[in-house]
PAFIFI-297383 format. One line per field, with one value per residue (C-alpha): residue number from 1; residue in three letters; x, y, z. Coordinates in steps of 0.001 Angstrom, whole numbers, plus 500000, padded with zeros to 6 digits. Example, Ala and Ser with C-alpha at 12.3 -4.5 7.8 and 13.67 -1.06 7.14 Angstrom:
<atoms>
n: (1|2);
res: (ALA|SER);
east: (512300|513670);
north: (495500|498940);
up: (507800|507140);
</atoms>
This chain:
<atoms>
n: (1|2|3|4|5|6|7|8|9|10|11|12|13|14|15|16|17|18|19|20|21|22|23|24|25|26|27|28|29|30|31|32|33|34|35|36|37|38|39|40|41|42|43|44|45|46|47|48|49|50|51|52|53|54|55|56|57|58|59|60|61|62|63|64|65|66|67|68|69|70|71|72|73|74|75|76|77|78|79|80|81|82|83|84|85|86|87|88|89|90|91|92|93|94|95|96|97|98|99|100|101|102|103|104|105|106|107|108|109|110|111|112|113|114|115|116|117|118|119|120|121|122|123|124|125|126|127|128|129|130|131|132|133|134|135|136|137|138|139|140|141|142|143|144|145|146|147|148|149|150|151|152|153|154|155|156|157|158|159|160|161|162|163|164|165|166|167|168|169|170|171|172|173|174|175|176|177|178|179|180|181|182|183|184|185|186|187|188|189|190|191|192|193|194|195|196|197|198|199|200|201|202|203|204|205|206|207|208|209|210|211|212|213|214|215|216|217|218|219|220|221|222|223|224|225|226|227|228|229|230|231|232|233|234|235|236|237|238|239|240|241|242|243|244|245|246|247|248|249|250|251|252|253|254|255|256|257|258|259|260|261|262|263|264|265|266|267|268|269|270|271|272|273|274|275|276|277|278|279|280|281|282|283|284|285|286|287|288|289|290|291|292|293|294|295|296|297|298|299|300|301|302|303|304|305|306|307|308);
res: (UNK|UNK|UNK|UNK|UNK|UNK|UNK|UNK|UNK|UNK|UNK|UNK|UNK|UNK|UNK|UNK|UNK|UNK|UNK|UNK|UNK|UNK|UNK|UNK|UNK|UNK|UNK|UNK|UNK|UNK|UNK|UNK|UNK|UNK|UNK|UNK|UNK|UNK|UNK|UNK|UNK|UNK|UNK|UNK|UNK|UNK|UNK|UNK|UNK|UNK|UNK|UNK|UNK|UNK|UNK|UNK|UNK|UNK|UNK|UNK|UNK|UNK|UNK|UNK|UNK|UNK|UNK|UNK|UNK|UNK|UNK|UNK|UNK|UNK|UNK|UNK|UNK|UNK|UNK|UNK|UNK|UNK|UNK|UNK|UNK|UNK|UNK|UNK|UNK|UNK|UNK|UNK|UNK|UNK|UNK|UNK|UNK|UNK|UNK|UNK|UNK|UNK|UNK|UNK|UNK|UNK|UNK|UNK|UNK|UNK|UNK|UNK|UNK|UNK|UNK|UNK|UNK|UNK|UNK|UNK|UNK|UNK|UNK|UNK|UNK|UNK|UNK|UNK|UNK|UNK|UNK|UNK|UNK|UNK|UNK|UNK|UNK|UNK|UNK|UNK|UNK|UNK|UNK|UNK|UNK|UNK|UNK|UNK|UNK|UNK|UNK|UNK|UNK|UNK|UNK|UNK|UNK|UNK|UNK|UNK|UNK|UNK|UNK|UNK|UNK|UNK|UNK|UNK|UNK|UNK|UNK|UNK|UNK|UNK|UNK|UNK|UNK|UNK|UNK|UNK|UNK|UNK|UNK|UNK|UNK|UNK|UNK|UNK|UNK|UNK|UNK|UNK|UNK|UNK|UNK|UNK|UNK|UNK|UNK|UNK|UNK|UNK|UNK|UNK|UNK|UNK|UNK|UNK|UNK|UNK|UNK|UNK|UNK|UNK|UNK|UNK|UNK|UNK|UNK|UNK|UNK|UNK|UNK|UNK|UNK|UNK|UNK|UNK|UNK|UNK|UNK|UNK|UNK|UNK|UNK|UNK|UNK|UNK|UNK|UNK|UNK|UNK|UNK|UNK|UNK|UNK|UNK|UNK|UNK|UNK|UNK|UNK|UNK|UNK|UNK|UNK|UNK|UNK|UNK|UNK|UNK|UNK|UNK|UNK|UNK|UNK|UNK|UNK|UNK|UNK|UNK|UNK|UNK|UNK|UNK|UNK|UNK|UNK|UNK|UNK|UNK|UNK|UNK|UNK|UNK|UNK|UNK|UNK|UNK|UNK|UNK|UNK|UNK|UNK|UNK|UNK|UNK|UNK|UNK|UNK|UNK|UNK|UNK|UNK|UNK|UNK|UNK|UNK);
east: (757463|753951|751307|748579|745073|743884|742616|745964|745347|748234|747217|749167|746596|745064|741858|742043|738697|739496|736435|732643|731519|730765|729627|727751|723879|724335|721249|723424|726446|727518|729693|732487|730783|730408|727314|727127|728274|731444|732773|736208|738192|742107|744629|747340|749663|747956|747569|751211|751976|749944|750872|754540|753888|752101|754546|756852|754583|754601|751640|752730|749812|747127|744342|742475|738653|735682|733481|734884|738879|739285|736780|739491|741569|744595|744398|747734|749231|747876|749482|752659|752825|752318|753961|757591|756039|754322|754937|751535|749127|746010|742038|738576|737194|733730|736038|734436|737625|740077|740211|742291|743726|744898|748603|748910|747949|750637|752988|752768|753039|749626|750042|746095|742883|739610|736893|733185|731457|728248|726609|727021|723800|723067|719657|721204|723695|721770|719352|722168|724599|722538|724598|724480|728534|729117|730880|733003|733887|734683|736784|738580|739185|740612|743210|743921|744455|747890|749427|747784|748543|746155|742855|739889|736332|734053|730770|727899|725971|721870|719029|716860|719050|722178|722830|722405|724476|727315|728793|728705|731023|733333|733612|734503|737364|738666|738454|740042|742501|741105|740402|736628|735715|732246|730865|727953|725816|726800|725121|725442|722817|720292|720221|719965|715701|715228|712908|715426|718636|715678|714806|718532|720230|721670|723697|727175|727543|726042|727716|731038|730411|729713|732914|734773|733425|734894|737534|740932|742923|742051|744628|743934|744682|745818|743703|740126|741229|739719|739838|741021|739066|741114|738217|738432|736073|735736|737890|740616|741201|739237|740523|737521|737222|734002|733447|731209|731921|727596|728108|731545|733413|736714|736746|736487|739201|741830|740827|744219|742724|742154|739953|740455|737109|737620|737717|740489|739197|740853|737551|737605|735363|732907|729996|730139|729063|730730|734220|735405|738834|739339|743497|743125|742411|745670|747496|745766|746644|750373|750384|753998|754144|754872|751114|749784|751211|749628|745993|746590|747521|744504|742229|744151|742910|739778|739413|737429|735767|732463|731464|732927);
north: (623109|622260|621972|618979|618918|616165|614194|614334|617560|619663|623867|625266|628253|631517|632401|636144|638241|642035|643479|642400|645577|644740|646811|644469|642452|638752|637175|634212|635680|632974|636210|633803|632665|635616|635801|639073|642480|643394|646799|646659|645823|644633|646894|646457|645968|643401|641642|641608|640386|637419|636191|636859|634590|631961|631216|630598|627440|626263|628658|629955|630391|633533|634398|637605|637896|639823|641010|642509|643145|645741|648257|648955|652266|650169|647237|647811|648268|645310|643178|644810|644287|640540|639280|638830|636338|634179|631846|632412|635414|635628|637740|636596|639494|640618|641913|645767|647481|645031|647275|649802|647520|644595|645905|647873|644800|642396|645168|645123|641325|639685|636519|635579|636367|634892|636682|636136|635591|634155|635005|636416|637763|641572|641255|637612|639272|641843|640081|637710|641007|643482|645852|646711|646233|642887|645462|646676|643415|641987|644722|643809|640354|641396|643312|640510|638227|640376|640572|638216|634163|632357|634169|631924|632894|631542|630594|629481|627328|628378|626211|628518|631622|630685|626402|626837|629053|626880|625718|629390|630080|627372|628625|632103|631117|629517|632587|634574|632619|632010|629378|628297|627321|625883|625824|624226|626393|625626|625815|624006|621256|623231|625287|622425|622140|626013|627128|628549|625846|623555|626116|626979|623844|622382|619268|619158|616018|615461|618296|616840|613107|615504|616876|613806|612825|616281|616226|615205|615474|615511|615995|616441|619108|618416|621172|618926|616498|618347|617478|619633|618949|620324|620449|621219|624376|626058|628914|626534|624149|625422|624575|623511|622955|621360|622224|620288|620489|619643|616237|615467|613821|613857|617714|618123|615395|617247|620568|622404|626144|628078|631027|634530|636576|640884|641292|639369|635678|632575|630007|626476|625976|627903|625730|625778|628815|627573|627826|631559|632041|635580|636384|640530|641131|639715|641316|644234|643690|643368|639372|638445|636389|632685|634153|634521|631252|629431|630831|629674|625939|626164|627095|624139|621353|622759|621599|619060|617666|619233|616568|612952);
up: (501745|500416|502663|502798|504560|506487|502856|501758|499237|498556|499057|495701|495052|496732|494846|496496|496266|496300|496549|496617|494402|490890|488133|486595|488123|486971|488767|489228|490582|493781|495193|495609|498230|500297|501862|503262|501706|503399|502377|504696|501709|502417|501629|498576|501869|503674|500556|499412|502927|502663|499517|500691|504059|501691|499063|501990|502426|498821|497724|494512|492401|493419|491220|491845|491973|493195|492841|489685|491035|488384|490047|492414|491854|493120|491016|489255|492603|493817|490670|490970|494604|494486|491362|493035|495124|492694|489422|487869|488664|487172|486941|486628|484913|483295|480941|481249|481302|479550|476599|479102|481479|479420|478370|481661|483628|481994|482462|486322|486250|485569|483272|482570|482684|482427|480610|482248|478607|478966|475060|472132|471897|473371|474159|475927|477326|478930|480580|482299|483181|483705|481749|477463|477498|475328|472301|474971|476522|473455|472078|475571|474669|471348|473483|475989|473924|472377|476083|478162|477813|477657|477726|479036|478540|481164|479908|482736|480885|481430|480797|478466|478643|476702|476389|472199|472058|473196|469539|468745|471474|470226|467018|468389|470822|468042|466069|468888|469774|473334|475695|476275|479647|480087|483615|485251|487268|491272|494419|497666|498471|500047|496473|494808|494895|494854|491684|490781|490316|488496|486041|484960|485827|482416|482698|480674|480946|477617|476035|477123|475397|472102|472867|473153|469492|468468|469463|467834|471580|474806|477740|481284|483799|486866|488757|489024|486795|484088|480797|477877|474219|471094|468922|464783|463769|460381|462260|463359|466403|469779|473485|475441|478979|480715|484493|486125|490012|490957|492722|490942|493363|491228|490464|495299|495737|493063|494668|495647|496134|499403|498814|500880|501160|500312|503924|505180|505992|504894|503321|502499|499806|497940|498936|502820|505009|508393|507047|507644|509900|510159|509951|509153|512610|513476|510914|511763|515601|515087|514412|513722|509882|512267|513665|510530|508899|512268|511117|507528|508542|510504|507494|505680|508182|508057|504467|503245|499637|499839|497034|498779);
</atoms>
């Protein structure tokens, strides 16, 4: 059983944020779209219990964020707990505490990660994070990249903060072995004329065309429709991925995620604010699992291409 909103999308993911504290200050952080600091974290239980109730309904991909998920004590309980129940479980990371967590992680069942990398540069690096960690992340994504397939680094492409250094990046997932993911900074409409979304706004569009030249194959996903770019570099081929959702019409209509906020609330879409349907308090209440899955068919029709 797969389950379809009301534009014909199938619902194959749970993007799950665990928790909304971080240990790192990016000034561009979108919080997952959490607007509001909410400390009443779900429990390793209530979050084995939905992923149980939603691969029941076809839902068998679940990747955990925050936040930063691995500032939880119970993070390898919360892996273990939910890999049964899944066919691919991944992490969006900073990557602080890979160099630990990497082998015990893919022990208790996580199969990927993705690496927040946003330069190569400390001084770069600092200013964006907040935080003088980028020799400790990437001795982390040395160590990922032994027990974790594939590693992705996830690069938010800054006008004036970090867009030249986007060849250099290339170069060094190539080098590593690792999967480059560059993303256009996001924000919903009313964002889109702030100071601020003007001033680091770069388009990738561009980039993307130089990629295509690059490039000696290019395959497309099926998650956005996003293309892949197998690019030649003096350190070997790199796998590039462009992520432009701003306005992009294709990337809403492929969209199969539905994202579940720290706190136990089922959202639509990272963009919208009016989309939160609350199914903790249920679970919390005594719901029965035909209660729960009644909430999460809800938060399916609720769905809708935010870009259309």
């Amino acid at each position: 059983m797969v389950l379809y909103d009301r534009f014909g999308r199938p619902v194959t993911n749970l993007r799950i944020s665990l928790t909304q504290e971080c240990n790192y200050h990016c000034f561009f952080c979108h919080r997952e779209g959490q607007r509001f600091l909410a400390r009443n974290e779900m429990t390793p239980e209530e979050i084995e219990r939905l992923v149980r109730i939603a691969s029941r309904l076809g839902i068998r991909k679940v990747k955990l964020t925050g936040g930063e998920p691995t500032v939880r004590g119970d993070i390898l309980e919360i892996v273990r707990r939910i890999k049964p129940y899944v066919v691919d479980l991944s992490m969006t990371t900073n990557g602080s505490r890979l160099k630990e967590l990497a082998k015990p992680l893919a022990k208790a069942g996580l199969d990927r990660v993705n690496v927040s990398l946003h330069s190569l540069k400390p001084d770069v690096y600092r200013r964006i994070t907040g935080v003088d960690m980028l020799d400790v992340v990437l001795e982390g994504i040395e160590e990922a990249v032994k027990y974790l397939s594939p590693v992705k680094l996830n690069m938010t492409v800054m006008k004036g903060v970090n867009e030249g250094e986007i060849w250099d990046m290339v170069d060094f997932a190539a080098r590593t072995g690792a999967i480059l993911q560059l993303i256009e900074l996001e924000a919903p409409r009313e964002v889109e004329e702030t100071a601020f979304f003007r001033k680091y706004f770069y388009p990738l569009k561009p980039v993307e065309r130089e990629l295509e030249k690059r490039a000696v194959e290019i395959r497309e996903r099926r998650m956005h429709r996003r293309k892949k770019y197998f690019v030649p570099t003096d350190y070997g081929i790199a796998e590039v991925e462009v992520v432009r959702a701003m306005h992009n019409t294709i990337f809403c209509a492929n969209c199969t995620r539905l994202r579940v906020t720290s706190n136990g609330m089922f959202k639509t879409c990272l963009l919208r604010n009016d989309d939160l349907i609350d199914f903790v308090t249920a679970m919390r209440n005594g719901a029965s699992d035909g209660e729960i899955i009644e909430i999460l068919k809800k938060a399916v029709l609720m769905r809708e291409p935010y870009w259309k």
